[in-house]
C-alpha positions in Angstrom: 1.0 51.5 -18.6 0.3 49.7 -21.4 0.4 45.4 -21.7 0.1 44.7 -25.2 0.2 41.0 -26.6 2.3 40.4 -29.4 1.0 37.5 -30.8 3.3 37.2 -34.0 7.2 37.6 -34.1 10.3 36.3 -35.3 13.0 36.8 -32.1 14.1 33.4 -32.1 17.6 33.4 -33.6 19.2 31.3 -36.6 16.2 29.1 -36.5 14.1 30.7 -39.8 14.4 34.3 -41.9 14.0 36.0 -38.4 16.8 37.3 -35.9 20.3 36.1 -36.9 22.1 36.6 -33.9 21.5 36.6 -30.0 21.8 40.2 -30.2 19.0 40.9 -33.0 16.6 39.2 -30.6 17.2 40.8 -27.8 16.8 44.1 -29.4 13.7 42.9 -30.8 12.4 42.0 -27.3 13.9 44.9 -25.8 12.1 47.0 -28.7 8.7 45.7 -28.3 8.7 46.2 -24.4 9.2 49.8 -24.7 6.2 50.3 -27.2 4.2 48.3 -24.3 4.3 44.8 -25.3 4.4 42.7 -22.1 4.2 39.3 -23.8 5.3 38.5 -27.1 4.8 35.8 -28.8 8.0 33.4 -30.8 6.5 31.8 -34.1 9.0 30.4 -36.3 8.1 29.2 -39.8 6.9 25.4 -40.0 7.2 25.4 -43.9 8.4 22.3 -45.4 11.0 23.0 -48.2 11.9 26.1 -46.8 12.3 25.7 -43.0 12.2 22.3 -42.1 11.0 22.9 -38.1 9.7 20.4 -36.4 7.5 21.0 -33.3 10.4 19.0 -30.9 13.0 21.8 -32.9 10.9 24.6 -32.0 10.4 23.9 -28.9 14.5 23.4 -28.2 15.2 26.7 -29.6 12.7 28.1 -27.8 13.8 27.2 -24.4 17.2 27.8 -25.1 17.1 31.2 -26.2 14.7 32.2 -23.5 17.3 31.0 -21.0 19.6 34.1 -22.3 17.3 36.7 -21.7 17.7 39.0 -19.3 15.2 38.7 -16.3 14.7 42.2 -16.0 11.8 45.0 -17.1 12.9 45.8 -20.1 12.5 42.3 -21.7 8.5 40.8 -22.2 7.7 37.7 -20.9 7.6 35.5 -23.7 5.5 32.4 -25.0 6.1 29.9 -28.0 3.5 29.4 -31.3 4.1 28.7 -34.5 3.4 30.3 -38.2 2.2 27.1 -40.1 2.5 27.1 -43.9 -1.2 26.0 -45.3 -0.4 22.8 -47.1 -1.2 19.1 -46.7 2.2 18.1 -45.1 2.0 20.8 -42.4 -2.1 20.3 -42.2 -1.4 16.7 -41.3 1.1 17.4 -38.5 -1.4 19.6 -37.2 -3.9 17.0 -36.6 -1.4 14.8 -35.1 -1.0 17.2 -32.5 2.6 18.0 -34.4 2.1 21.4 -34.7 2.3 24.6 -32.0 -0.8 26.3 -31.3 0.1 29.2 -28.8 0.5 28.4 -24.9 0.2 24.8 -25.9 2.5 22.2 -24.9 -0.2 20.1 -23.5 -2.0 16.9 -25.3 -5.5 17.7 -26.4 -8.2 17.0 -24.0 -11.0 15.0 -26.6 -13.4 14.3 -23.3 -14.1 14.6 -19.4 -14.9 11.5 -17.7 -18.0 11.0 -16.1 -18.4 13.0 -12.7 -15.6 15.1 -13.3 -16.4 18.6 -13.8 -14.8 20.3 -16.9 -11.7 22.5 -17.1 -13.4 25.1 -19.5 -9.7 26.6 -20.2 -8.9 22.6 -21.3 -11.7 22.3 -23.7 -11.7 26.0 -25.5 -10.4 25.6 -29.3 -6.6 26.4 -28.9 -5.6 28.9 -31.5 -3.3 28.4 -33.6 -1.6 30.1 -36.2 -1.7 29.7 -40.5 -0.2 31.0 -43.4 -0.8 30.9 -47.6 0.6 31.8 -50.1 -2.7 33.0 -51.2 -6.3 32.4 -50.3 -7.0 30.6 -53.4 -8.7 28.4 -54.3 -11.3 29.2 -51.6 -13.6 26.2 -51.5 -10.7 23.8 -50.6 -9.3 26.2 -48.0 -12.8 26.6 -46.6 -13.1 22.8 -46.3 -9.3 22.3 -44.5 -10.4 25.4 -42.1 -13.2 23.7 -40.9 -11.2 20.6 -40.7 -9.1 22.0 -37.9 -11.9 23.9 -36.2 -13.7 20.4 -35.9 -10.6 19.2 -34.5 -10.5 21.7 -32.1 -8.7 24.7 -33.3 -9.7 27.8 -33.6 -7.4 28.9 -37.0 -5.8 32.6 -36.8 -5.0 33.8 -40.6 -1.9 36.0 -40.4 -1.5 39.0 -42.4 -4.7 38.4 -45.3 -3.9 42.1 -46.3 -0.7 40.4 -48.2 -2.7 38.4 -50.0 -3.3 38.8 -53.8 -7.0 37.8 -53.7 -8.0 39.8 -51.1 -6.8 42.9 -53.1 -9.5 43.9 -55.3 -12.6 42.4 -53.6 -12.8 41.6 -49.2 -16.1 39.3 -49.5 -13.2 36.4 -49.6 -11.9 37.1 -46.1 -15.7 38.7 -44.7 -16.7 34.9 -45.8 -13.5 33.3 -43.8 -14.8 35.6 -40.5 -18.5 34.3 -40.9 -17.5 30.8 -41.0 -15.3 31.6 -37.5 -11.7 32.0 -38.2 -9.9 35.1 -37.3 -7.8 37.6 -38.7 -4.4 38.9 -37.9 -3.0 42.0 -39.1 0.5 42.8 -39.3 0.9 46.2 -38.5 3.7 47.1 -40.6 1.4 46.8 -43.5 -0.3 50.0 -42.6 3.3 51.8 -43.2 4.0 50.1 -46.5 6.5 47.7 -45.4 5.0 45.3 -47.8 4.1 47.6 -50.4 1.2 49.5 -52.3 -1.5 47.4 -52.2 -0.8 45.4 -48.5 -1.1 49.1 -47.6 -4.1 50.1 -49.0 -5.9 46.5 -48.5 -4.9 46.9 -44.8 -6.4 50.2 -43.8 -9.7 49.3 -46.0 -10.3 46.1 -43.6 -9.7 48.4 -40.6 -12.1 50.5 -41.7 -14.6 47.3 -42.4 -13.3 46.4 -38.7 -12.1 42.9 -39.9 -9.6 42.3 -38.0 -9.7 40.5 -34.2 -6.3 41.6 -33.6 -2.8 42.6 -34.7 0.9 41.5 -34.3 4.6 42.7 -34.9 5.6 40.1 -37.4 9.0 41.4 -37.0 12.0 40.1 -38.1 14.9 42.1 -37.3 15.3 45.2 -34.7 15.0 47.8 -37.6 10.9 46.8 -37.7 10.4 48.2 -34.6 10.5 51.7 -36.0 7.7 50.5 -38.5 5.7 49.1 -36.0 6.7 52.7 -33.5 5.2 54.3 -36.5 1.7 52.1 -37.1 1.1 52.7 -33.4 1.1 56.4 -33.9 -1.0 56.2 -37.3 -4.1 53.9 -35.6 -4.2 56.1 -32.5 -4.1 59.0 -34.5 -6.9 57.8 -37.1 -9.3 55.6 -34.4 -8.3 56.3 -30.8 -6.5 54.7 -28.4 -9.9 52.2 -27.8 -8.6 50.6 -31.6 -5.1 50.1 -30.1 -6.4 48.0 -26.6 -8.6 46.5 -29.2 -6.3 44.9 -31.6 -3.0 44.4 -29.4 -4.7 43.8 -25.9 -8.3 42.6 -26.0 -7.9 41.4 -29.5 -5.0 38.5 -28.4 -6.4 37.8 -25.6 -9.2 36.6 -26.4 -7.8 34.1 -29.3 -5.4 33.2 -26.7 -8.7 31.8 -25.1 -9.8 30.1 -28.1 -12.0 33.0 -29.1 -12.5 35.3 -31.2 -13.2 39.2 -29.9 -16.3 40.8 -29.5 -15.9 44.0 -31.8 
């Protein structure tokens, strides 16, 4: 049986461009358990100008919807993140401990006092998910990465196969790997939900094994027949190994505040 991680989806209703009713989120729940996702991750938008969520917000509609779902097997257990938009405003909330790493509800632990012995699950970088509209211009982005990684984050970069910059040329994102941030692919890419060259980029940086994991990124129930399909289309081309990599091993592992070991 399988127990994926779904570590990027958009179930929660009415709160961004994801479900719009009860209904749409359920079925994407409902959906993604019967492909073998046992825990799925909510991650609503934090993009100022576009949806204005707060962490508090978040949080609220979180708990509320999770009170309507059904407590039996064919829903996943769910968790709460966030997809945060890479700019200064949503930067700074982030290092006010404003934003929504995954699993983390908790303040940040900066130290241990003297004679106490560590909680090593306390003091792992929590990952947390970002967003650009492209990964350009690259110094500057390298610079705020490191930022939060100092801070005690361990940044997950969703879907780089969707961006322009990483179309022609993948040193860009091999140099965001070597300098210890991660990369998430969205599966539907690799069916061309996204178009031509998301498609193509995607498959290329599977091949290059660039990814530490992969997520749903779905937004209404009529993805899950995409992501039905990218299933198939990885088993088919790498094994089932490449599918407990990226959906089981893969997000576990950045739900520990590190990255996989390939």
């Amino acid at each position: 049986m399988k127990n994926f991680v779904d570590l990027h989806c958009h179930w929660i209703p009415k709160i961004d461009d994801g479900a719009r009713t009860k209904e749409e989120g359920l079925a994407i729940l409902k959906g993604l358990k019967s492909l073998g996702f046992g825990r799925v991750a909510a991650t609503p938008h934090m993009r100022p100008g576009l949806f204005e969520l707060s962490k508090g917000q978040m949080e609220t509609a979180f708990d509320a919807f999770t009170a309507e779902i059904p407590k039996n097997p064919e829903y996943p257990e769910v968790f709460l993140g966030s997809e945060h938009f890479f700019d200064a405003q949503v930067l700074a909330r982030i290092h006010a401990n404003e934003g929504v790493p995954w699993q983390s509800r908790k303040k940040p632990v900066r130290g241990v006092p003297e004679g106490v012995e560590p909680d090593l699950d306390s003091l792992a970088p929590r990952a947390i998910l970002v967003e650009f509209e492209d990964l350009l211009p690259a110094p500057l982005i390298e610079k705020q990465l490191f930022e939060l990684q100092a801070a005690g984050f361990l940044p997950v970069i969703a879907h780089p196969e969707r961006y322009r910059a990483c179309w022609k040329d993948l040193s860009l994102v091999k140099r965001l790997l070597d300098l210890g941030n991660a990369l998430l692919l969205d599966v539907c890419s690799l069916v061309g939900k996204y178009g031509f060259r998301p498609r193509r980029t995607a498959w290329k940086m599977l091949d290059a094994n660039l990814y530490d994991a992969a997520c749903s990124d779905a937004h209404r129930p009529k993805d899950i027949r995409l992501v039905a399909e990218s299933l198939k289309k990885i088993e088919a081309k790498y094994g089932g190994d490449e599918l407990e990599f990226l959906f089981s091993q893969g997000p576990e592992a950045l739900l520990r505040g590190k990255r996989p070991e390939c």
